[in-house]
NUVEX-79973 format. One line per field, with one value per residue (C-alpha): x, y, z. Coordinates in steps of 0.1 Angstrom, whole numbers, always signed. Example, Ala and Ser with C-alpha at 12.3 -4.5 7.8 and 13.67 -1.06 7.14 Angstrom:
2
x: (+123	+137)
y: (-45	-11)
z: (+78	+71)
//
This chain:
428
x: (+296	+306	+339	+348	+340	+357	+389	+400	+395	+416	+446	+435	+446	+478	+488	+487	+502	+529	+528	+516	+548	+532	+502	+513	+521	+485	+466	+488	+471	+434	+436	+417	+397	+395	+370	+395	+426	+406	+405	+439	+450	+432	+448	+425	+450	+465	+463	+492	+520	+534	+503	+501	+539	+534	+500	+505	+539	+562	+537	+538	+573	+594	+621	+624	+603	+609	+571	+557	+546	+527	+509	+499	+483	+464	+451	+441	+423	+409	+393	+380	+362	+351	+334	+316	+297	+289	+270	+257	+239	+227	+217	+201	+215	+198	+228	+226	+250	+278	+301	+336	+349	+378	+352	+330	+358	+371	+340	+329	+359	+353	+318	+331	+352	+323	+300	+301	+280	+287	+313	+300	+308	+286	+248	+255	+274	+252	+257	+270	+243	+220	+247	+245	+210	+213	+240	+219	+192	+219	+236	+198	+180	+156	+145	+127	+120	+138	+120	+130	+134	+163	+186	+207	+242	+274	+278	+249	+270	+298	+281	+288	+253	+254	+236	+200	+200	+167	+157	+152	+147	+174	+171	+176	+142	+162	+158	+196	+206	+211	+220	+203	+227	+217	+197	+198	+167	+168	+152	+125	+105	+112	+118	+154	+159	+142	+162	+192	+176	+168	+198	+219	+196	+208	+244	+240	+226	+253	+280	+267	+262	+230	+223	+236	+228	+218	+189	+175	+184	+162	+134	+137	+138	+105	+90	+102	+90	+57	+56	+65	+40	+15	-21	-50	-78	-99	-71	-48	-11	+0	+8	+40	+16	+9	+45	+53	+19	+42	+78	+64	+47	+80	+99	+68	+71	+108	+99	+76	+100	+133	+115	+149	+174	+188	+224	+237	+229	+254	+275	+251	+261	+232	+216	+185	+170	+182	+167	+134	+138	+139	+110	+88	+94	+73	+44	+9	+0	+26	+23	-13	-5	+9	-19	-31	-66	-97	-97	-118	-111	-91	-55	-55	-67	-37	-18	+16	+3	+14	+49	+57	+41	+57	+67	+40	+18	-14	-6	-30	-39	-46	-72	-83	-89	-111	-127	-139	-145	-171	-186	-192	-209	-234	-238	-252	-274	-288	-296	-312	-332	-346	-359	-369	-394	-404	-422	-429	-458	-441	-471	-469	-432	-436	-459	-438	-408	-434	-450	-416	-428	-404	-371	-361	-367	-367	-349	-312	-295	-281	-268	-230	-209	-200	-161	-145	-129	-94	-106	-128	-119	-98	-102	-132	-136	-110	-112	-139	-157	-153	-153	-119	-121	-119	-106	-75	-68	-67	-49	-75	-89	-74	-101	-77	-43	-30	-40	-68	-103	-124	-164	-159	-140	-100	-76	-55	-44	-76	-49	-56	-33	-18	-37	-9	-16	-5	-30	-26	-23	+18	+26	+9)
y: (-133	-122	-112	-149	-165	-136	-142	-112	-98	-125	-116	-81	-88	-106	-78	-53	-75	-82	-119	-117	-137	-166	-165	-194	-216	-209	-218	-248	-257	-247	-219	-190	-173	-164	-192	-218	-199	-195	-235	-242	-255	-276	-254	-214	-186	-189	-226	-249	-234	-267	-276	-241	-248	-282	-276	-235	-224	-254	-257	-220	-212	-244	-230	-194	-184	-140	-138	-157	-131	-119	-152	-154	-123	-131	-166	-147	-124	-150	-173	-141	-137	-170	-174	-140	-154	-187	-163	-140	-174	-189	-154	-143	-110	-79	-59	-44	-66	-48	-63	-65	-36	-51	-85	-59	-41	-73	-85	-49	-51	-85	-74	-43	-69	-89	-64	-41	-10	+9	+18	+14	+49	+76	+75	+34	+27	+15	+30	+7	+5	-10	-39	-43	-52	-75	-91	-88	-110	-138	-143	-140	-159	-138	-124	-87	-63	-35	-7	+13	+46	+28	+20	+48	+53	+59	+96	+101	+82	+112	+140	+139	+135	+128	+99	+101	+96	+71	+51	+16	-13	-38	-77	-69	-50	-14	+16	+23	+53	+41	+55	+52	+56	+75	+61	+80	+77	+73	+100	+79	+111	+105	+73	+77	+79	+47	+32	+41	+28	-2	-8	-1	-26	-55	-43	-43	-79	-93	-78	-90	-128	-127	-126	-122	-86	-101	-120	-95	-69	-90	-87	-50	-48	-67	-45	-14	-31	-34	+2	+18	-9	+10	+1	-12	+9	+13	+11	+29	+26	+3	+23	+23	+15	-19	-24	-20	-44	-68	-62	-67	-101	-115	-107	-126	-154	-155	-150	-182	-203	-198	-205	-230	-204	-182	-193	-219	-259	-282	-280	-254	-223	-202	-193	-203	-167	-161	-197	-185	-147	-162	-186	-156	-133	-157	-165	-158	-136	-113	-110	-102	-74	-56	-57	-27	-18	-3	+35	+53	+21	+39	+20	+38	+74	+80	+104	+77	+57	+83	+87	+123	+140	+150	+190	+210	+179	+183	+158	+131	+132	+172	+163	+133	+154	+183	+159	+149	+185	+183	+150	+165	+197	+172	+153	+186	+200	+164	+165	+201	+188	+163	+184	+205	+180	+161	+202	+209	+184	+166	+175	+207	+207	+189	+211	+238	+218	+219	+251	+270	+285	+300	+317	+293	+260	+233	+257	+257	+287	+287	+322	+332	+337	+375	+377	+403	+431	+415	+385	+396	+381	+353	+316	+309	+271	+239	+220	+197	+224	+231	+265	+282	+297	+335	+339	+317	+338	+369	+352	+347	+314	+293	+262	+245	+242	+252	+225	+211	+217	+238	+245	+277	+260	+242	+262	+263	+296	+313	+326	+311	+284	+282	+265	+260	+253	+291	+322	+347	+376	+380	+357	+371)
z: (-342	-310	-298	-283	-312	-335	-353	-366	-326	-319	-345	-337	-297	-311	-331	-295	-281	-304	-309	-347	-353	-333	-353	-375	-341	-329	-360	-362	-328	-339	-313	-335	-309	-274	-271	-285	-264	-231	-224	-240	-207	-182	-153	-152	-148	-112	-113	-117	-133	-146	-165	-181	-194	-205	-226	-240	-231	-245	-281	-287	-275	-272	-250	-251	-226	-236	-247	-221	-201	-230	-232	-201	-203	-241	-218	-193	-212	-230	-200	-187	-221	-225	-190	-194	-227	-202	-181	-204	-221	-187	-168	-200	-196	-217	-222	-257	-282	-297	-327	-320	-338	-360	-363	-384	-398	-415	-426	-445	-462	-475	-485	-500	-523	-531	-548	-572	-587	-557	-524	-490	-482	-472	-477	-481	-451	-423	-389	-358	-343	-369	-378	-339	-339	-368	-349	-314	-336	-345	-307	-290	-317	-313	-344	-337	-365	-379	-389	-420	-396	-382	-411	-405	-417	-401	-405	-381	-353	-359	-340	-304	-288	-253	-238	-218	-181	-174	-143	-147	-119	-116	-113	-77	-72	-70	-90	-108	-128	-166	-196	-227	-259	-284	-317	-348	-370	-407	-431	-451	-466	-498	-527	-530	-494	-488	-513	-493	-462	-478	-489	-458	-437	-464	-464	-422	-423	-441	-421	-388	-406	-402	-442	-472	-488	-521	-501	-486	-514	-538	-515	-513	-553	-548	-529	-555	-579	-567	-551	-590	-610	-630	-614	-639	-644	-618	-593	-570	-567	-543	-510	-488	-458	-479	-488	-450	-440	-462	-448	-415	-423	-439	-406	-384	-405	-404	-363	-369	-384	-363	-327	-324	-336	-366	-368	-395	-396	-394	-426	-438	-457	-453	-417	-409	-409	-445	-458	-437	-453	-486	-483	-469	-496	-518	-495	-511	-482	-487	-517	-515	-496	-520	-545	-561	-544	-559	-560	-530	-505	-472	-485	-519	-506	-484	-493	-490	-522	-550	-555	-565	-595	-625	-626	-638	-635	-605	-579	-575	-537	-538	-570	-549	-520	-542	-558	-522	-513	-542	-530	-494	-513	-536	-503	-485	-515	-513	-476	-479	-507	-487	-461	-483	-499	-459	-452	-491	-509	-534	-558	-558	-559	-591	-605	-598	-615	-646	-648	-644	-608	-579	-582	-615	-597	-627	-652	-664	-660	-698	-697	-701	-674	-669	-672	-651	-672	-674	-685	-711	-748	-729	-730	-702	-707	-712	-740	-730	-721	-684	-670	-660	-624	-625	-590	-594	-629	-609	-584	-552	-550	-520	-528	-550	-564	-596	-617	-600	-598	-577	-575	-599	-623	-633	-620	-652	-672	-692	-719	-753	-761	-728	-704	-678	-643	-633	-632	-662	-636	-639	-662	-696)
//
């Protein structure tokens, strides 16, 4: 809601003004906003005094005529308002939007009422500027999406960061000097503050009107549920690149549906963006996004799709990535094999297989490992009978980490009964 349209700026203005004891006169005459104020009279400021008298100053002040000074200077104020929003809708300026400070002040407190579980202080009270773009996306109608790096919170607005100087062409074909305020970013790097991003980007919609935090909140649970859903086998977690491909497709078809505006109906309740929001959050193709994908496709190797391992567990995306360390190696002994066998007959190298011939070609090495002298009378294999790298027990073996796997063996401790990811070197 914009300032002209706001009516706790209006009872703010009152208030500095001192004519809150009047404010029972003006509702009585349905004047709640500057909007509303600004044509109270058919006479603009400067025009016929007589007219001003006969429809503001006799209704609001009969005949005491000690505040009407005041008045003039609230209708004033008021017009002036009033015929700025006229132009701003016909010119189609692109001045950024900001929300009448004691508009959003009234309407966080009468959130902060409404719900419960938590205070919208601190990590969950969403900065100015992100309630001014939900708000810029309810007076344009144009709905534009807002990235999670964006839901920042009002503590980063505190620190005094000075503005950037830019260049930028006017509508009159001239380079001007302009000032670009500054934008905090969110910190997204890890689950919890995601949440918290989350979060303040519902609380932010439903201060600006836009929509109601429990809307949007619901669809954010969605997408947490989804995220945190144990895959079947076969299957990788679902990613947060595929819960963003699906936050992203509700907002375009939110875009889609509000081509003719975002505000409310006609004796609706709702808006229109939060009846589209909630229809998009069930489309098929959205949901489909957010499908678990088969393990080794590109979506399920990134290194975004596991959430944080357990402590002292290996984490999947390092195991994933030495398990593709080993696939490269297979790939190359298969490649020099081939070469081998386009310069070598493939009879004889056959026969050799058979007769034992060449530097042990077609024989298994069976013999044992030689343990260095430390390791001697220590566990050498896991359980399922895997070798234990000697490097990593002696602490020198940078082709894994502790708990994965390398070419030599698991890097896990080779002291019996351990078998912790940590080397026995310094810790035995």
């Amino acid at each position: 809601m914009s300032t002209v349209d706001s009516k706790a700026a209006f009872e703010q203005r009152l208030t500095d003004l001192e004519l809150q004891d009047l404010l029972p006169k003006f509702t009585e005459l349905k004047w709640l906003t500057f909007g509303d104020f600004g044509f109270a009279s058919s006479a603009p400021p400067g025009g016929d005094a007589a007219t001003f008298e006969a429809e503001v100053l006799k209704p609001l002040l009969g005949e005491q005529r000690v505040l009407a000074a005041k008045v003039r200077r609230l209708y004033a104020q008021s017009y002036a308002l009033a015929i700025a929003e006229t132009e701003h809708a016909t010119t189609g300026d692109d001045k950024p939007v900001a929300m009448n400070a004691a508009e959003r002040e009234a309407r966080r407190a009468l959130l902060s009422e409404r719900l419960s579980g938590f205070s919208l202080a601190g990590a969950n009270d969403p900065s100015n500027k992100l309630i001014d773009r939900m708000a810029a996306i309810l007076l344009k109608s144009e709905v534009r999406y807002v990235e999670w790096s964006k839901c920042s919170e009002r503590s980063q607005e505190l620190v005094d960061i000075p503005d950037v100087t830019a260049l930028k062409v006017g509508k009159d074909g001239l380079v001007h000097q302009a000032f670009i305020p500054h934008d905090p970013s969110a910190d997204c790097s890890t689950d919890l503050l995601l949440d918290l991003c989350w979060r303040r980007r519902a609380l932010a919609a439903d201060v600006a009107g836009l929509c109601s935090y429990e809307c949007m909140h619901n669809w954010h649970e969605v997408m947490k549920a989804e995220y945190l859903r144990a895959p079947p086998a076969g299957f990788g977690r679902v990613t947060l690149a595929q819960c963003k491909a699906a936050d992203e497709e509700v907002w375009r078809l939110v875009a889609a549906s509000c081509r003719t505006g975002v505000g409310k109906k006609p004796g609706a309740i709702r808006t229109r963006f939060e009846e589209a929001f909630n229809e998009a959050t069930r489309d098929f193709g959205v949901r489909l996004r957010m499908q678990p994908l088969p393990r080794g496709s590109s979506s399920s190797a990134s290194s975004s799709s596991f959430p944080p391992a357990p402590p002292g567990q290996p984490r999947p995306d390092r195991e994933l990535q030495t398990l593709r360390n080993q696939l490269n190696q297979a790939r190359e002994q298969n490649s020099n094999l081939k070469r081998k066998m386009s310069t070598t007959s493939g009879v004889n190298l056959v026969q050799d297989w058979k007769k034992g011939k060449g530097k042990g070609k077609g024989k298994k090495d069976n013999r044992p490992r030689q343990a260095p002298a430390e390791l001697r009378g220590k566990q050498l294999t896991t359980s399922n009978g895997d070798n234990i790298c000697y490097s990593f027990n002696l602490g020198g073996c940078p082709d894994a980490a502790p708990g994965e796997r390398c070419p030599k063996g698991w890097h896990v401790c080779a002291e019996p009964g351990c078998g912790k990811a940590h080397p026995i070197r310094g810790n035995h």
